[in-house]
N, CA, C and O atoms as CSV, one atom per row, in Angstrom:
chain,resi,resn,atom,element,x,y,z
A,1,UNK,N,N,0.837,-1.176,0.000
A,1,UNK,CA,C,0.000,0.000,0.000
A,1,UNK,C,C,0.882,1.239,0.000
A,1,UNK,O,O,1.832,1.234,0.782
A,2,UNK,N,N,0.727,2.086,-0.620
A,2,UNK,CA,C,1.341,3.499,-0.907
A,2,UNK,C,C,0.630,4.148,0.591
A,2,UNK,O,O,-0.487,3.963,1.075
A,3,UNK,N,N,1.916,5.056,1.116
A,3,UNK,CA,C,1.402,6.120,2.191
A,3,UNK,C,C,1.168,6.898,1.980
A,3,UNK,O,O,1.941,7.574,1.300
A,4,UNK,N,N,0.056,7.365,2.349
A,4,UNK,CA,C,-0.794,8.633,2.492
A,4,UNK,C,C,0.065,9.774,2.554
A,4,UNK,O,O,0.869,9.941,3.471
A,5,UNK,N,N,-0.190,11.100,0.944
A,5,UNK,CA,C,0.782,11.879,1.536
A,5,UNK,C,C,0.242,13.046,2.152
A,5,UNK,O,O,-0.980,13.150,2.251
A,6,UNK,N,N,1.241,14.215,2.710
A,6,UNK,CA,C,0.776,15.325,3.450
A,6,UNK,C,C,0.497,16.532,2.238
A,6,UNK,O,O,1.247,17.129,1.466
A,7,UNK,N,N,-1.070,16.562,2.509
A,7,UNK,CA,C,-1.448,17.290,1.712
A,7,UNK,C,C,-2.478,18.645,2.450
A,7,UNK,O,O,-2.833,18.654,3.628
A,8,UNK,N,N,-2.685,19.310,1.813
A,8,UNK,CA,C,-3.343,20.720,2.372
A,8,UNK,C,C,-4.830,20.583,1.858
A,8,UNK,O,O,-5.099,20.277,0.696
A,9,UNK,N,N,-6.137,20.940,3.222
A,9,UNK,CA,C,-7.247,20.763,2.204
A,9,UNK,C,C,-7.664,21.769,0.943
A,9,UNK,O,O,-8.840,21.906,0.604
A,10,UNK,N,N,-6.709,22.365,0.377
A,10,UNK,CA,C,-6.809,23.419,-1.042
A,10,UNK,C,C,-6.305,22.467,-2.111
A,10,UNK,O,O,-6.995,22.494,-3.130
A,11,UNK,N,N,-5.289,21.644,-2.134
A,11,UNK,CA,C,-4.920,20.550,-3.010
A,11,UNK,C,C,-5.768,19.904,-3.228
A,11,UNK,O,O,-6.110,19.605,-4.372
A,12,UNK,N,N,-6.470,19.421,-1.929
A,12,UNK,CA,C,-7.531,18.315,-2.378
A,12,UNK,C,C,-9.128,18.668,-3.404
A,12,UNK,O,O,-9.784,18.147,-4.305
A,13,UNK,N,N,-9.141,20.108,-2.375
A,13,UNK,CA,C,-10.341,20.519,-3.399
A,13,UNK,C,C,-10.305,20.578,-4.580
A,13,UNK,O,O,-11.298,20.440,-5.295
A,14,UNK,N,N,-8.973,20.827,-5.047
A,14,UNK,CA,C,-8.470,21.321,-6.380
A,14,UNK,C,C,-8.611,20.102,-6.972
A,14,UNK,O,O,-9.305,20.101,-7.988
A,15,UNK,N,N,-8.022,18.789,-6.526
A,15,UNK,CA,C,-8.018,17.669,-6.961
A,15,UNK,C,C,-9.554,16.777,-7.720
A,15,UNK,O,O,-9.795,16.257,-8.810
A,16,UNK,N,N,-10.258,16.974,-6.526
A,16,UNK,CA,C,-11.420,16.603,-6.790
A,16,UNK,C,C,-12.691,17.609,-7.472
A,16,UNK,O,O,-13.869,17.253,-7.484
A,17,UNK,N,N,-12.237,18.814,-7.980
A,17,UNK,CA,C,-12.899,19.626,-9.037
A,17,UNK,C,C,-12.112,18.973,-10.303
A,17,UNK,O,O,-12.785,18.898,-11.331
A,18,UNK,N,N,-10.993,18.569,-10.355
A,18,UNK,CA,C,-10.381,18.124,-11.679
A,18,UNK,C,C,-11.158,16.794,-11.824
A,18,UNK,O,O,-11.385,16.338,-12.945
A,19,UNK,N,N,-11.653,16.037,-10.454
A,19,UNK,CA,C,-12.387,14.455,-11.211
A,19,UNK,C,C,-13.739,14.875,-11.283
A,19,UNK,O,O,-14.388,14.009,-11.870
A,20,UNK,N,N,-14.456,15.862,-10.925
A,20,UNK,CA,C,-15.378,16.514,-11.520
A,20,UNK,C,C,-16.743,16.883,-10.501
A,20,UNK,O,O,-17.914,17.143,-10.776
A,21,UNK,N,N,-15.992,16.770,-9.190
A,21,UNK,CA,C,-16.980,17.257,-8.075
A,21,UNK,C,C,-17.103,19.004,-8.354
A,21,UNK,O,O,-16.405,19.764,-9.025
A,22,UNK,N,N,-18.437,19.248,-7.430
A,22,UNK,CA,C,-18.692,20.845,-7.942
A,22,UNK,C,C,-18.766,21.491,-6.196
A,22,UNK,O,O,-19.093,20.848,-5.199
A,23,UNK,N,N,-18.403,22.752,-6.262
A,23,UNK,CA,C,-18.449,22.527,-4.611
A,23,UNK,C,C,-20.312,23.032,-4.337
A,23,UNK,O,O,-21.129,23.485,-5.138
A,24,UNK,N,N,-20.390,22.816,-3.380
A,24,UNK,CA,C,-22.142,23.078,-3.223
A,24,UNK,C,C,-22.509,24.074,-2.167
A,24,UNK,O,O,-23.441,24.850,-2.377
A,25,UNK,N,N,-21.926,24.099,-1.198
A,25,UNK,CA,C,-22.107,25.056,0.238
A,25,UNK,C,C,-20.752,25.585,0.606
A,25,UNK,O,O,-19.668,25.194,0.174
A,26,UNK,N,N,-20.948,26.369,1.321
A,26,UNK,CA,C,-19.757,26.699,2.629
A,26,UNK,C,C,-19.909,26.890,3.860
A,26,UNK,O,O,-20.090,28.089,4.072
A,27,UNK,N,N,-19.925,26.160,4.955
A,27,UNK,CA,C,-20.621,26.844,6.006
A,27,UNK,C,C,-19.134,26.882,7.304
A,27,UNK,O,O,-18.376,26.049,7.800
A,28,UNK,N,N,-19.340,28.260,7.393
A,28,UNK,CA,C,-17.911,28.161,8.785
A,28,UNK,C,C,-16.657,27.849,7.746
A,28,UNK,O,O,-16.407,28.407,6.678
A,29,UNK,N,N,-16.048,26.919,8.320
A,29,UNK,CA,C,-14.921,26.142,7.424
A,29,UNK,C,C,-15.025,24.905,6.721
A,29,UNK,O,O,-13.993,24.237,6.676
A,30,UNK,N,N,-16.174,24.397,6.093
A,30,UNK,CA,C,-16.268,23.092,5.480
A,30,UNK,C,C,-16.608,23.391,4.543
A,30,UNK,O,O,-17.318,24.395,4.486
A,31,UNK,N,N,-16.330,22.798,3.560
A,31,UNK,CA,C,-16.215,22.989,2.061
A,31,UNK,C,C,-17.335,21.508,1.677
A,31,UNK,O,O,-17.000,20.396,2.086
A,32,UNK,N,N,-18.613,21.695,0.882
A,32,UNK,CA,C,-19.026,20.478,0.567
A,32,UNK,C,C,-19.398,20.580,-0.672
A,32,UNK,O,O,-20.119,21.329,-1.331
A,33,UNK,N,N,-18.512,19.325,-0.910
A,33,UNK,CA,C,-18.564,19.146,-2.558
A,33,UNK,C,C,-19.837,17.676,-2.731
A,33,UNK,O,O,-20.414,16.984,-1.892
A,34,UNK,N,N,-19.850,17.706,-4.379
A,34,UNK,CA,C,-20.779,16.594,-4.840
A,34,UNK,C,C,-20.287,16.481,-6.671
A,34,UNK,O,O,-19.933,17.495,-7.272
A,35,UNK,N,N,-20.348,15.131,-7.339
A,35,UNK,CA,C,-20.125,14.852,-8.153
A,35,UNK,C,C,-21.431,14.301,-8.828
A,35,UNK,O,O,-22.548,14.352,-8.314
A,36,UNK,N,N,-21.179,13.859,-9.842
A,36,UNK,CA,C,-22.541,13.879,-10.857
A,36,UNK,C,C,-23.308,12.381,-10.411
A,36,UNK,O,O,-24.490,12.214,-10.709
A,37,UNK,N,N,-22.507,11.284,-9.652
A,37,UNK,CA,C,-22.760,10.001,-8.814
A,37,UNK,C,C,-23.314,10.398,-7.953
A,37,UNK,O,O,-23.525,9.336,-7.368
A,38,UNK,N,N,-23.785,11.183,-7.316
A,38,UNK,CA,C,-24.262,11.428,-5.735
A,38,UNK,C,C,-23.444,11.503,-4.664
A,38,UNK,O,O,-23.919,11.580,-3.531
A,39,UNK,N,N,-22.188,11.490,-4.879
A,39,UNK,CA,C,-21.411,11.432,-3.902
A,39,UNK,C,C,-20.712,13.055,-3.101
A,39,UNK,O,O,-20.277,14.074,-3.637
A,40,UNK,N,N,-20.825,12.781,-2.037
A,40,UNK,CA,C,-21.033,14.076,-1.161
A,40,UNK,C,C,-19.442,14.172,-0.247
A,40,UNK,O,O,-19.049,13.266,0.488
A,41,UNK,N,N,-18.976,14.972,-0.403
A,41,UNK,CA,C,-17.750,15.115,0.834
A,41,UNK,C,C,-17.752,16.384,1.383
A,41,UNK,O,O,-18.277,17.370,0.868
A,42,UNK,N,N,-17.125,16.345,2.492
A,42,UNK,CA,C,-17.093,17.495,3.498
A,42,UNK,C,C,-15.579,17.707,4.539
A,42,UNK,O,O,-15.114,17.019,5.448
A,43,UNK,N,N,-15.144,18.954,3.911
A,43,UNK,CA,C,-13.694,18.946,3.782
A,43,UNK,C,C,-13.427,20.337,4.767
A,43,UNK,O,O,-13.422,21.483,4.318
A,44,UNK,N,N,-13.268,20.076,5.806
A,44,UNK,CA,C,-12.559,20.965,7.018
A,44,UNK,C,C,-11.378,22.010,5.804
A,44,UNK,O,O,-10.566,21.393,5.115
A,45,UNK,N,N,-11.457,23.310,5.734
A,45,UNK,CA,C,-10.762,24.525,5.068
A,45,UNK,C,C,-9.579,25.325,6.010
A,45,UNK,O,O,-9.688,26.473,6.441
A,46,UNK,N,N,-8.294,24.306,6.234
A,46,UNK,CA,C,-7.911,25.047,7.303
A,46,UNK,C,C,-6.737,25.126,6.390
A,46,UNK,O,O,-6.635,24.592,5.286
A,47,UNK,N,N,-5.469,26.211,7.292
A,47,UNK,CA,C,-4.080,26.272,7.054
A,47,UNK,C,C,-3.085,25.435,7.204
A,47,UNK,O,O,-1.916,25.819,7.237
A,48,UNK,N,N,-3.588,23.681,7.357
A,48,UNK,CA,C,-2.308,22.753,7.348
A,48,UNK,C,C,-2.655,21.845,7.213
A,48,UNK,O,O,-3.877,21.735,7.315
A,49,UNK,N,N,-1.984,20.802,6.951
A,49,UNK,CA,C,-2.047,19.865,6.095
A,49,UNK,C,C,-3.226,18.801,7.232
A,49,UNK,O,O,-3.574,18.974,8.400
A,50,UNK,N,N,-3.614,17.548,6.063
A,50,UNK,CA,C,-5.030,17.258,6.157
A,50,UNK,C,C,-4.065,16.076,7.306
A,50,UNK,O,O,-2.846,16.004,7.155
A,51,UNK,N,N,-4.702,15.307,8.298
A,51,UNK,CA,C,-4.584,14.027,9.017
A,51,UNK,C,C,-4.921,12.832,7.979
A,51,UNK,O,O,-5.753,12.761,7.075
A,52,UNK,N,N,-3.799,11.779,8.536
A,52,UNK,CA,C,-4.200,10.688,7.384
A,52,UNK,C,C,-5.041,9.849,7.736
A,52,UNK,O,O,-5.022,8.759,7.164
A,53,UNK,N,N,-5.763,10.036,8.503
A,53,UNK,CA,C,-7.532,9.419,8.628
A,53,UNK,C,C,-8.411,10.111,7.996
A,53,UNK,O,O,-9.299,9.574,7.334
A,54,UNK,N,N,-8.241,11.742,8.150
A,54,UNK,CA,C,-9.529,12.638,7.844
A,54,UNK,C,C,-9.178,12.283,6.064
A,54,UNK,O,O,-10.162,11.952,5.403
A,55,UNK,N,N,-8.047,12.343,5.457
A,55,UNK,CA,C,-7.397,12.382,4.062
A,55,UNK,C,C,-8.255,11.229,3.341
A,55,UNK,O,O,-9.114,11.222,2.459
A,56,UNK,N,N,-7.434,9.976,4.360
A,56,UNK,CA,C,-8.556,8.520,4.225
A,56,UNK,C,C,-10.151,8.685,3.929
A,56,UNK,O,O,-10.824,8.475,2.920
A,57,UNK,N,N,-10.557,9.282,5.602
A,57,UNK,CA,C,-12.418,9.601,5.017
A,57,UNK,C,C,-12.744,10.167,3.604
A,57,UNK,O,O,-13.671,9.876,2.848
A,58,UNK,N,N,-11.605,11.163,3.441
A,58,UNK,CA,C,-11.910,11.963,2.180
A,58,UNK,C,C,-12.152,11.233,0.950
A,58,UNK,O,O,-12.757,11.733,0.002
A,59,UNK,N,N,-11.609,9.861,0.959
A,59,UNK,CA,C,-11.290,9.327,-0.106
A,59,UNK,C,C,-11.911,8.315,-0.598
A,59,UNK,O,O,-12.005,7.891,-1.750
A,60,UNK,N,N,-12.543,7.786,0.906
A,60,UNK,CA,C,-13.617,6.848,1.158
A,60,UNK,C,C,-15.044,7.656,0.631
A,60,UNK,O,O,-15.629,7.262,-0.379
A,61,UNK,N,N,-15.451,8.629,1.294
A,61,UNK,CA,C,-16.525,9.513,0.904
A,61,UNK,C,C,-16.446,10.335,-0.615
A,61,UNK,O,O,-17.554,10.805,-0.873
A,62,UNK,N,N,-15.653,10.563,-1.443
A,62,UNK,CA,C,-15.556,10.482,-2.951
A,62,UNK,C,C,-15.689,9.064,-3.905
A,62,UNK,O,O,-16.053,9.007,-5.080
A,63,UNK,N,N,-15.295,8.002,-3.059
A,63,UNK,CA,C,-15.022,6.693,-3.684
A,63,UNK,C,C,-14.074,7.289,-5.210
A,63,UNK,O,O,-14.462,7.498,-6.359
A,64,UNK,N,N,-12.789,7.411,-4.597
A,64,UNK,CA,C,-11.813,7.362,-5.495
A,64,UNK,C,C,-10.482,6.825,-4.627
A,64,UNK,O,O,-10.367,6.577,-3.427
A,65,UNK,N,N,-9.751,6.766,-5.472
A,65,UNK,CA,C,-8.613,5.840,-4.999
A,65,UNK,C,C,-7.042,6.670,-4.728
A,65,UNK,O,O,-6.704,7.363,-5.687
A,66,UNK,N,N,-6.390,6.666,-3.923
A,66,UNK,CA,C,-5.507,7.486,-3.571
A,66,UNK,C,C,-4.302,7.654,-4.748
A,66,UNK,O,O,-3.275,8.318,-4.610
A,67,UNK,N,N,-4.664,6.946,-5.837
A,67,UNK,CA,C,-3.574,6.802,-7.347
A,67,UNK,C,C,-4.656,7.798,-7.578
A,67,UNK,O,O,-4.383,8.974,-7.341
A,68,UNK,N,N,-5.892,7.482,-8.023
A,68,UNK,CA,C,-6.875,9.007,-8.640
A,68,UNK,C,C,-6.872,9.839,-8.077
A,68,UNK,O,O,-7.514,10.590,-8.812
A,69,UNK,N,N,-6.580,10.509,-7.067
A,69,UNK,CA,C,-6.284,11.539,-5.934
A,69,UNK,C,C,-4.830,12.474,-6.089
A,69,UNK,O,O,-4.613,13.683,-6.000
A,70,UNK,N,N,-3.937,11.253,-6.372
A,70,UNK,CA,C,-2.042,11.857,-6.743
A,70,UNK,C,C,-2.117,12.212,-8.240
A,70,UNK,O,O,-1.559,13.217,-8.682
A,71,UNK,N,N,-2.799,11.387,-8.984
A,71,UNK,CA,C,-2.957,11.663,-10.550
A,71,UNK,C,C,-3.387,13.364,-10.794
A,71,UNK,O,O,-2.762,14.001,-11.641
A,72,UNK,N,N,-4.575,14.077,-9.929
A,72,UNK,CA,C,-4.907,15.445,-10.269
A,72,UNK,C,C,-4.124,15.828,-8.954
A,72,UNK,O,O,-4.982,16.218,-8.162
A,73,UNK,N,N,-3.091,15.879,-8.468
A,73,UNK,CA,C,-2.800,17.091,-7.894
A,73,UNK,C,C,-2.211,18.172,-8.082
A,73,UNK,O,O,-2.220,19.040,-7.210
């Protein structure tokens, strides 16, 4: 298994507008996106890099794969 790298949640958003999520709300600091599947994520907007659980949820809750994730960054 490849390790999770340290990434910022602005990379990721960026990432997952390139696989074609749209963002939908903002409330406080969470960013919630959705793709044309129904799939919904909700991404804490802070100044440092993401935890590799919350990164994990992120990736689980897009259902994409951490190679489709490094591919758009």
């Amino acid at each position: 298994m490849t390790k999770l790298p340290q990434v910022k949640p602005r990379e990721v958003i960026t990432a997952l507008e390139r696989l074609g999520f749209a963002r939908l709300r903002t409330t406080g600091s969470h960013i919630r996106l959705k793709d044309s599947k129904g799939n919904f994520v909700s991404i804490a907007f802070r100044n440092r890099t993401l935890a590799k659980g919350t990164l994990k949820s992120i990736l689980h809750q897009a259902g994409i794969t951490l190679k489709e994730l490094l591919e758009n960054l």
